[in-house]
PLY file of the C-alpha trace (Angstrom):
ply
format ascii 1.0
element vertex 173
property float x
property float y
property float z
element edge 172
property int vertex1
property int vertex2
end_header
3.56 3.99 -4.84
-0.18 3.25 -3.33
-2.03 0.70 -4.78
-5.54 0.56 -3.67
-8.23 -2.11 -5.13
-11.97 -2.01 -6.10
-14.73 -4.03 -6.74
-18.69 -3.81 -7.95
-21.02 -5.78 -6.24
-24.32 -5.88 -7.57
-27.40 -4.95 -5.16
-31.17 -5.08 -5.09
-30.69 -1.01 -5.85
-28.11 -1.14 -8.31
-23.99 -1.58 -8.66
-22.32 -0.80 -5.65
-18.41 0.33 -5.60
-16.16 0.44 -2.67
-12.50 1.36 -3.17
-9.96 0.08 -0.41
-6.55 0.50 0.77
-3.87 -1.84 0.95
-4.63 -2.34 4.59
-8.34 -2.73 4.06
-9.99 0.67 4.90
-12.51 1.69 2.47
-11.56 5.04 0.87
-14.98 5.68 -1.41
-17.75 3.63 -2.32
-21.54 4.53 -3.62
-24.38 3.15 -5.66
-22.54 3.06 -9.06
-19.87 0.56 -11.16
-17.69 3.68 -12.20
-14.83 4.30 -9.83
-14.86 7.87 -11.85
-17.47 8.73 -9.68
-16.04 7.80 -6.43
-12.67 9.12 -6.84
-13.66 13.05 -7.17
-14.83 13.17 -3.40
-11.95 11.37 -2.02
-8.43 13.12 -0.06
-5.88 13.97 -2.09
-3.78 13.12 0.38
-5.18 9.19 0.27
-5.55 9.18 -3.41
-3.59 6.11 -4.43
-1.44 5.72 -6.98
-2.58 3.03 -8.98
-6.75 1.14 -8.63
-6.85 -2.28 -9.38
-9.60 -4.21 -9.76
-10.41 -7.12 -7.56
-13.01 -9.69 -7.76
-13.56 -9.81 -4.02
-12.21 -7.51 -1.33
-13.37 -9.79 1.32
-14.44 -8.51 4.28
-15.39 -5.53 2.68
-17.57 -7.77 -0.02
-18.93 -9.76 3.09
-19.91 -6.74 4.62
-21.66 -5.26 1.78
-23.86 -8.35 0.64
-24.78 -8.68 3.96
-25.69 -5.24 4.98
-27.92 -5.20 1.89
-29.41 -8.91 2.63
-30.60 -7.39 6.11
-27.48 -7.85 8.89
-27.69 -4.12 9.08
-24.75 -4.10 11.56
-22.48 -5.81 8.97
-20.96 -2.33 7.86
-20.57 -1.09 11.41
-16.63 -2.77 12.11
-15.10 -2.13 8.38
-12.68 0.31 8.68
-12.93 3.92 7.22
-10.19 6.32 6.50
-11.39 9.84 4.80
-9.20 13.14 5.76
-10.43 16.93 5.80
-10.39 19.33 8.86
-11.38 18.58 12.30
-14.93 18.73 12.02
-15.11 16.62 9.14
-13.37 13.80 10.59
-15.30 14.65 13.92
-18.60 14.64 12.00
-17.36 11.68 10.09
-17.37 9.60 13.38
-20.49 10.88 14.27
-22.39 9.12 11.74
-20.81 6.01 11.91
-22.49 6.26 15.61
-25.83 7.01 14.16
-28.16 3.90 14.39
-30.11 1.92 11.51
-33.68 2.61 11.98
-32.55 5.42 14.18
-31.84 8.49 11.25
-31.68 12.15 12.93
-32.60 15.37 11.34
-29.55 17.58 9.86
-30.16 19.80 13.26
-29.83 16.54 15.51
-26.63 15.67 13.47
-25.19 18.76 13.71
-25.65 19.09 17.86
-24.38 15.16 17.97
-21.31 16.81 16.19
-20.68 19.29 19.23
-21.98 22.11 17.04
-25.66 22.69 17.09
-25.81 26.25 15.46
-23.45 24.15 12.54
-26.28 22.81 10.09
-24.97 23.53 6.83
-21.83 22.40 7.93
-23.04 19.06 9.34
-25.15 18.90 5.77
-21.55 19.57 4.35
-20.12 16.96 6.19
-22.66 14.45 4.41
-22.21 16.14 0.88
-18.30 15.42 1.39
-18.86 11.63 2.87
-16.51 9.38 0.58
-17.42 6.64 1.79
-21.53 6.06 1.56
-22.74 3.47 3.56
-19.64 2.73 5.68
-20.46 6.25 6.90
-23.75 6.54 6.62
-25.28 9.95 5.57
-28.60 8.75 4.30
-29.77 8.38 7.77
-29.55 12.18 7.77
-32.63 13.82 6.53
-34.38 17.78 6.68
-36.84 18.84 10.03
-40.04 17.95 8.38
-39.14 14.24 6.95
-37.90 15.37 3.64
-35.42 13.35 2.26
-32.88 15.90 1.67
-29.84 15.26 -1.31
-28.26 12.16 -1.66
-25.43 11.50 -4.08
-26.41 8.73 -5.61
-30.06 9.85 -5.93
-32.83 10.24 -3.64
-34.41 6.74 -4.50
-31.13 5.20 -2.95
-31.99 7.08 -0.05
-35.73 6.19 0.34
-34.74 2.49 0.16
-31.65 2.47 2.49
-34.11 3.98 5.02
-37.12 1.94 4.45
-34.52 -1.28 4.48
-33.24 -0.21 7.85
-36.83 1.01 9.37
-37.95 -0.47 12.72
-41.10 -2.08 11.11
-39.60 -3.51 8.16
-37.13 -5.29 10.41
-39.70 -6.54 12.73
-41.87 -7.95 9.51
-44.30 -5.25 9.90
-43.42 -3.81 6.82
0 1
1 2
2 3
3 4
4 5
5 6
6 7
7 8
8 9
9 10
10 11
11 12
12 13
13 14
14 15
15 16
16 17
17 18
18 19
19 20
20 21
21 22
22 23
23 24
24 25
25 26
26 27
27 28
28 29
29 30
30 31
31 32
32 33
33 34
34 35
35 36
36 37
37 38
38 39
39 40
40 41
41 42
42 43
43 44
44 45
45 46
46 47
47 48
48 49
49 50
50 51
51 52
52 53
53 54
54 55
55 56
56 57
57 58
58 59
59 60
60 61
61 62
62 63
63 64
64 65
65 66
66 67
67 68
68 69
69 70
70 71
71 72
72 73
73 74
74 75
75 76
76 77
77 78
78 79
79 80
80 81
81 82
82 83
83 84
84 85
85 86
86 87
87 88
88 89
89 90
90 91
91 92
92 93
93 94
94 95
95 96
96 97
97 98
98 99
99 100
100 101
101 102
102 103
103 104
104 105
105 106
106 107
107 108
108 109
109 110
110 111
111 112
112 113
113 114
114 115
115 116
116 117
117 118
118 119
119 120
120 121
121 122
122 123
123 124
124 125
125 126
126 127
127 128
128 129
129 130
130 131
131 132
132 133
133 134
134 135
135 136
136 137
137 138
138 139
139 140
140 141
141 142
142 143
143 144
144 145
145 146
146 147
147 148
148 149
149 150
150 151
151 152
152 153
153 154
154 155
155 156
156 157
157 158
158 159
159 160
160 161
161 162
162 163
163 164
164 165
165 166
166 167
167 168
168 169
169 170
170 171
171 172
């Protein structure tokens, strides 16, 4: 038996959810307070057994009410653990190397990801991201500056981006 633990945290753009293993790698989290939400788009093959809630999850908390207090780098070191074929866990890494302030275009993600002609699968990649923030797809957007999809809504997306812009962090902003 798996037992994995959640928690909500609540955030300047809503309830945020991040389920974790035993060991402390995030398996799913997004902008919501329904684990319902999260579990769909997780591994079968990591799908615990049994979710608990958890008041904190420590350094997974930490990390989160940082990150959105402005330590952008706070969700870089929590560990991450989502399974699908090679270049989903390739493209999976990939993002987590992807700075804040830094987003790329869906074309740029896909030739970080060793396969340039691969857009819709590098857009795939973010479609089938568990775990939002901790792997961060919204700094992914279309050739043009359009925002693109975004699970948890494209308003998420506009303000992750405009919290991790260059100007914003420099008090331009």
């Amino acid at each position: 038996m798996s037992i994995a633990h959640w928690s909500t945290v609540d955030t300047p753009i809503g309830p945020f959810t991040a389920i974790v293993a035993a060991d402390g790698a995030v398996l799913a989290s997004g902008w919501t307070d329904d684990i319902g939400q999260l579990t769909p788009v997780m591994s079968r093959s990591l799908m615990p057994t049994e979710f608990r809630e958890k008041r904190d999850l420590g350094a997974v908390s930490i990390a989160i009410r940082r990150y959105h207090g402005g330590d952008l780098t706070a969700i870089d070191d929590v560990p991450v653990r989502q399974r699908s074929g090679e270049f989903l866990q390739h493209a999976w890494e990939v993002l987590r190397t992807v700075p804040a302030g830094k987003p790329v275009t869906y074309t740029e993600y896909a030739a970080l990801s060793g396969r340039p002609a691969a857009v819709r699968a590098a857009a795939s990649a973010c479609a089938r991201n568990a775990a939002a923030l901790f792997v961060p797809c919204h700094r992914v957007f279309r050739i043009g500056g359009a925002m693109g999809g975004f699970r948890w809504g494209v308003d998420v997306k506009r303000w992750l981006l405009d919290h991790e812009s260059p100007q914003r962090a420099a008090g331009l902003a």
